[in-house]
NUBA-7968 format. One record per atom (N, C-alpha, C): atom name; residue number from 0; x, y, z. Coordinates in nm, 2 decimals. Example, Ala and Ser with C-alpha at 12.3 -4.5 7.8 and 13.67 -1.06 7.14 Angstrom:
residues 2
atom;seq;u;v;w
N;0;1.32;-0.57;0.78
CA;0;1.23;-0.45;0.78
C;0;1.32;-0.33;0.78
N;1;1.28;-0.22;0.71
CA;1;1.37;-0.11;0.71
C;1;1.29;0.00;0.79
***
This chain:
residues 106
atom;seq;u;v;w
N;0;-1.09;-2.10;-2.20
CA;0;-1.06;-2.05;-2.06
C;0;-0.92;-1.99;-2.06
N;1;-0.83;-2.07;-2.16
CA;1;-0.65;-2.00;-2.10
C;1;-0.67;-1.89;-2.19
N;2;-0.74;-1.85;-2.29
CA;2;-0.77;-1.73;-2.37
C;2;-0.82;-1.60;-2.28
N;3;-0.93;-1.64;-2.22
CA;3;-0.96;-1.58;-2.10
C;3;-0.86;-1.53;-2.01
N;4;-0.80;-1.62;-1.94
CA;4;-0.66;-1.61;-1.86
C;4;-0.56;-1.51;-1.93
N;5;-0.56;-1.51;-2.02
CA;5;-0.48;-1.44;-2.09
C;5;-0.49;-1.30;-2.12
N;6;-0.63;-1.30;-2.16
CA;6;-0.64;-1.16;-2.17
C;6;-0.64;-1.09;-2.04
N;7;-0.72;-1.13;-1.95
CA;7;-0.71;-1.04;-1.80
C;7;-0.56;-1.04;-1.76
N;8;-0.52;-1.11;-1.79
CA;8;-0.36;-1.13;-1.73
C;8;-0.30;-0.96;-1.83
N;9;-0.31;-0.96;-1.92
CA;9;-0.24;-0.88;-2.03
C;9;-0.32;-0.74;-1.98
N;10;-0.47;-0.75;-1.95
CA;10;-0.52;-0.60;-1.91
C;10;-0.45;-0.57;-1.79
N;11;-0.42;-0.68;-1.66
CA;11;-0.44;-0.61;-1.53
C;11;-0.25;-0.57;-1.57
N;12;-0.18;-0.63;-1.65
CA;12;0.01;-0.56;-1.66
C;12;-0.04;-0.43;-1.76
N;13;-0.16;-0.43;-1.78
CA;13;-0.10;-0.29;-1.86
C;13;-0.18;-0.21;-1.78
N;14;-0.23;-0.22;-1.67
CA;14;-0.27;-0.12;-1.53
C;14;-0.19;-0.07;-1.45
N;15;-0.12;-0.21;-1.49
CA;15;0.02;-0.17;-1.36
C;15;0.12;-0.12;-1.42
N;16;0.14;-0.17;-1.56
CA;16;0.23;-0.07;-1.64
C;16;0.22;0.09;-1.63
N;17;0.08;0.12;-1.63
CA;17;0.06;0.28;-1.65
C;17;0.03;0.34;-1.48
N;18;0.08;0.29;-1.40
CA;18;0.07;0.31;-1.24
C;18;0.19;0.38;-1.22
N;19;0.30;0.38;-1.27
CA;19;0.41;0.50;-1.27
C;19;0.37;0.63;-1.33
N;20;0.28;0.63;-1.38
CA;20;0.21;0.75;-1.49
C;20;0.16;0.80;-1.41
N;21;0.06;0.73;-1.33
CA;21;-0.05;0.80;-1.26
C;21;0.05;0.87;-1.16
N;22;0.13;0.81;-1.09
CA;22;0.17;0.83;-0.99
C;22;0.30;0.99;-1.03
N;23;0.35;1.00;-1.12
CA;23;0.41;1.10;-1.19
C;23;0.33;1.25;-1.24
N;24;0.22;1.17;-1.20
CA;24;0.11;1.29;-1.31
C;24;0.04;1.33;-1.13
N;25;0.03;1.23;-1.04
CA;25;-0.01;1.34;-0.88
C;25;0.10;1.40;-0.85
N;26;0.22;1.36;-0.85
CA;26;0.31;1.43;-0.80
C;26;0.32;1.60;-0.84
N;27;0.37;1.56;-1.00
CA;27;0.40;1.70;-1.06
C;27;0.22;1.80;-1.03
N;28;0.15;1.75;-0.98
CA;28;-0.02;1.83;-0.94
C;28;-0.08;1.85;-1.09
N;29;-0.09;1.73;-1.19
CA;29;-0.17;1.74;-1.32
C;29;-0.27;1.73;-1.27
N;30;-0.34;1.78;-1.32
CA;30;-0.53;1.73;-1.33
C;30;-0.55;1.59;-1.39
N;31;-0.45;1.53;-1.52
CA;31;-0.49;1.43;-1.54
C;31;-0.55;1.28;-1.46
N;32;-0.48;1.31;-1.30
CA;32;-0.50;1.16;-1.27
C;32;-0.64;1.11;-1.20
N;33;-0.73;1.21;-1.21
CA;33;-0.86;1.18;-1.17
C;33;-0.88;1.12;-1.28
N;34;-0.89;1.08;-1.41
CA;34;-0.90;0.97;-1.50
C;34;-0.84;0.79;-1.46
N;35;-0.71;0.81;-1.41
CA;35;-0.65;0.71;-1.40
C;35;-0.74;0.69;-1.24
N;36;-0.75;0.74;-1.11
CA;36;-0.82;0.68;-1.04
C;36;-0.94;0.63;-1.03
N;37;-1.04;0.72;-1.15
CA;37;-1.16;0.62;-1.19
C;37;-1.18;0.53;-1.23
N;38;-1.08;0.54;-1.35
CA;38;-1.03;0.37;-1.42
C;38;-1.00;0.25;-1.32
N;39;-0.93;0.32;-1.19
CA;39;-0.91;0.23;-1.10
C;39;-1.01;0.19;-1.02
N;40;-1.11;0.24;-0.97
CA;40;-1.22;0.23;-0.91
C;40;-1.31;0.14;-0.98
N;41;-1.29;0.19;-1.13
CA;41;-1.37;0.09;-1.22
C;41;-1.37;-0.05;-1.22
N;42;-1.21;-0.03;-1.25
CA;42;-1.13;-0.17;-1.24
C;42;-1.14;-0.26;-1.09
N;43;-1.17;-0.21;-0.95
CA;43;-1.14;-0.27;-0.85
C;43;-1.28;-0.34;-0.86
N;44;-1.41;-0.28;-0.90
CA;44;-1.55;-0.33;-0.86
C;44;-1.53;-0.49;-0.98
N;45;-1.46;-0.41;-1.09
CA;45;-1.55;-0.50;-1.21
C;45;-1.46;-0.62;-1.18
N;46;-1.29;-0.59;-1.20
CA;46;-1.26;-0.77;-1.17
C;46;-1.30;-0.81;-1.01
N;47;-1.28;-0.68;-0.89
CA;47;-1.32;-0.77;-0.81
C;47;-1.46;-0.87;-0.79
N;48;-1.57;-0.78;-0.86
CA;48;-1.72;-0.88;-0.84
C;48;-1.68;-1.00;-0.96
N;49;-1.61;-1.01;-1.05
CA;49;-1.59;-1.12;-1.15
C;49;-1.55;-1.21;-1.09
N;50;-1.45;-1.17;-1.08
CA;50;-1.33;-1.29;-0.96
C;50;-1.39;-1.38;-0.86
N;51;-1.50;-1.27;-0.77
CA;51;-1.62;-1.33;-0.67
C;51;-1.72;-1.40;-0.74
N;52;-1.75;-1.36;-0.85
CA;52;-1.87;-1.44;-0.91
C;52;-1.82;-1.58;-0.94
N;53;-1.71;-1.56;-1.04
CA;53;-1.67;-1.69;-1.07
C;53;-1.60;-1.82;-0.99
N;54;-1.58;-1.76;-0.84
CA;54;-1.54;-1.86;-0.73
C;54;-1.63;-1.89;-0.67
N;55;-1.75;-1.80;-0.69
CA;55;-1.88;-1.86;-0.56
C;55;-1.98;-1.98;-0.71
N;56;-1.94;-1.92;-0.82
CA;56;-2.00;-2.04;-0.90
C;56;-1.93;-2.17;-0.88
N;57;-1.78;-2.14;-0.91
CA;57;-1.74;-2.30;-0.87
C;57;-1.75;-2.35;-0.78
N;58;-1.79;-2.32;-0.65
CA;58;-1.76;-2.36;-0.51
C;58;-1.94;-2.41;-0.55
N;59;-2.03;-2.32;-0.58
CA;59;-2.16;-2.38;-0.57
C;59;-2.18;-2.50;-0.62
N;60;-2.12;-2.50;-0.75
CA;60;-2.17;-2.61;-0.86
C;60;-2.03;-2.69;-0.82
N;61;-1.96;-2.73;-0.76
CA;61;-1.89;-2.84;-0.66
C;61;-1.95;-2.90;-0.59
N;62;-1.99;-2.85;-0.46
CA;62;-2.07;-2.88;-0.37
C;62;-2.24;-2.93;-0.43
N;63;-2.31;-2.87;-0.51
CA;63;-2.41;-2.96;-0.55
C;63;-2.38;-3.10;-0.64
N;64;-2.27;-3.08;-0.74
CA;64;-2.23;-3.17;-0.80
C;64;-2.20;-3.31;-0.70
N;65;-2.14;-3.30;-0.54
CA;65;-2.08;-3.35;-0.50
C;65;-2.24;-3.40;-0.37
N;66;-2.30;-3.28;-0.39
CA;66;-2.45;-3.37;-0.27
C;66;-2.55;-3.46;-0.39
N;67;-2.50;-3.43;-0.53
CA;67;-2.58;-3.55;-0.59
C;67;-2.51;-3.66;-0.62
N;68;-2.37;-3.65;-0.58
CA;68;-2.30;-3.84;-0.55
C;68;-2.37;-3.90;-0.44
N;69;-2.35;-3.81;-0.35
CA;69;-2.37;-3.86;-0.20
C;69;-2.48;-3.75;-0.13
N;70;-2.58;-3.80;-0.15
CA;70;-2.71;-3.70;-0.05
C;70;-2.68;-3.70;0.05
N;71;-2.66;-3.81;0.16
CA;71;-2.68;-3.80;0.27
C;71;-2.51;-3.73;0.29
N;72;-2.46;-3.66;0.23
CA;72;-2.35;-3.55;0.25
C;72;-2.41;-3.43;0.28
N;73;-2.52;-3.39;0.26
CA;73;-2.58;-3.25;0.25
C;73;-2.55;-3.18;0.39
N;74;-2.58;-3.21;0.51
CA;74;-2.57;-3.17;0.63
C;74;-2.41;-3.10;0.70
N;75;-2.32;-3.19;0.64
CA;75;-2.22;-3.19;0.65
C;75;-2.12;-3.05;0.54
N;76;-2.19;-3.06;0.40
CA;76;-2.11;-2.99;0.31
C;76;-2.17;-2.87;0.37
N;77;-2.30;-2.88;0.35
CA;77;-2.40;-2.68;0.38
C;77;-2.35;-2.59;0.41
N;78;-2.30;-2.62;0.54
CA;78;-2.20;-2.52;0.65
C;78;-2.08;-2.43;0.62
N;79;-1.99;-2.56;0.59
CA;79;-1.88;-2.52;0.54
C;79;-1.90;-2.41;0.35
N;80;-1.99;-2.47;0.31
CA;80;-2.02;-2.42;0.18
C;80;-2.07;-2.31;0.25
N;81;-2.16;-2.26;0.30
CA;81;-2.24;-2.11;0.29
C;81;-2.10;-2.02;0.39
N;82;-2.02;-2.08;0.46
CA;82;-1.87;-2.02;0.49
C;82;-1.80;-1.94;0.39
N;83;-1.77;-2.07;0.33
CA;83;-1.69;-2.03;0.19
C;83;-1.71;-1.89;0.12
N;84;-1.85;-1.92;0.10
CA;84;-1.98;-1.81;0.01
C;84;-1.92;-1.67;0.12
N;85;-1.92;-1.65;0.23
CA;85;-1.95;-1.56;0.29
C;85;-1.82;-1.51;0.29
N;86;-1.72;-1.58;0.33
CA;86;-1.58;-1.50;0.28
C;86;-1.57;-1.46;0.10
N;87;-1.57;-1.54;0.00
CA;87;-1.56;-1.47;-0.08
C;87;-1.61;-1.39;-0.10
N;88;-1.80;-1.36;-0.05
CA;88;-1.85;-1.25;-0.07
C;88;-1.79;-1.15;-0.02
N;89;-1.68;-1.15;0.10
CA;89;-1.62;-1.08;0.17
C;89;-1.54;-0.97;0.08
N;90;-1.48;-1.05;-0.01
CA;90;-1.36;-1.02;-0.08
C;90;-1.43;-0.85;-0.18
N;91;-1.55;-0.90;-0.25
CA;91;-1.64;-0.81;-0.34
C;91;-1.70;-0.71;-0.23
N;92;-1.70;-0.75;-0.11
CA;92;-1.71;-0.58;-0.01
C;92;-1.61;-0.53;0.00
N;93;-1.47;-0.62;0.00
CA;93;-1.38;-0.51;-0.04
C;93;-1.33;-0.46;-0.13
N;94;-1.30;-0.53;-0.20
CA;94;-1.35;-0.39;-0.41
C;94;-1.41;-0.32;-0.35
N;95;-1.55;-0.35;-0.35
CA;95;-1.67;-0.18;-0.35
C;95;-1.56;-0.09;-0.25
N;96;-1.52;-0.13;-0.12
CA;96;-1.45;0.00;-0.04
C;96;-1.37;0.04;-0.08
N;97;-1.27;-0.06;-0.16
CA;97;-1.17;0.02;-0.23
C;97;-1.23;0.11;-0.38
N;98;-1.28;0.08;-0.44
CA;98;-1.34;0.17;-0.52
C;98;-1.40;0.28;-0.48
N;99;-1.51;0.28;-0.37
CA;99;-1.59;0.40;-0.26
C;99;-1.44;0.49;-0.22
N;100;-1.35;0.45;-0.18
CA;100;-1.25;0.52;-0.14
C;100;-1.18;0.58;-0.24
N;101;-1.15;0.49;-0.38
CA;101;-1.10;0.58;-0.46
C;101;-1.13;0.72;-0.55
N;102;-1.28;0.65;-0.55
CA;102;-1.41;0.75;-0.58
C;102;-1.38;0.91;-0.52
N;103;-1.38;0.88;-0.37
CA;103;-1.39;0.99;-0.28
C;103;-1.26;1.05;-0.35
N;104;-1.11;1.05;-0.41
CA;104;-1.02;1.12;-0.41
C;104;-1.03;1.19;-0.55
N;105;-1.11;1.15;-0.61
CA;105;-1.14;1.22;-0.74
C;105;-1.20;1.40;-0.76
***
């Protein structure tokens, strides 16, 4: 897992590293930065749906882990869990808009 950590950590500084580039290459009117905004569009769906996937799995497998200590918890967790679920799913609608938008400037 800190391997993991690591590497996304090391991809998302060298996005931001080359974000003065992009931003040098619209100014002076290159053609090049329709590459760097797709890469960004790419990048907003793919970590933002990962990021979502991987929190709505922990939160799932929490909450079941925790209604098979205690069943008669079920009534009580559900709620707040299918909450949870719906804001982070929130988060992965907004990647897609921000991608959908970056899309459009290409």
């Amino acid at each position: 897992m800190k391997l993991f950590v690591t590497v996304c950590a090391g991809a998302m500084l060298a996005v931001l590293a080359s974000a003065p580039v992009a931003m040098a290459a619209e100014e002076a009117g290159a053609g090049g930065s329709a590459g760097m905004i797709a890469l960004g569009a790419g990048l907003a769906i793919g970590l933002g749906g990962l990021g979502c996937g991987m929190g709505q799995g922990r939160a799932v497998a929490s909450a079941m882990e925790s209604i098979g200590r205690n069943p008669s918890s079920v009534d009580r967790l559900m709620t707040p869990m299918i909450i949870g679920l719906a804001l982070i799913e929130s988060i992965a609608i907004y990647a897609l808009v921000i991608a959908f938008s970056l899309q459009g400037k290409i």
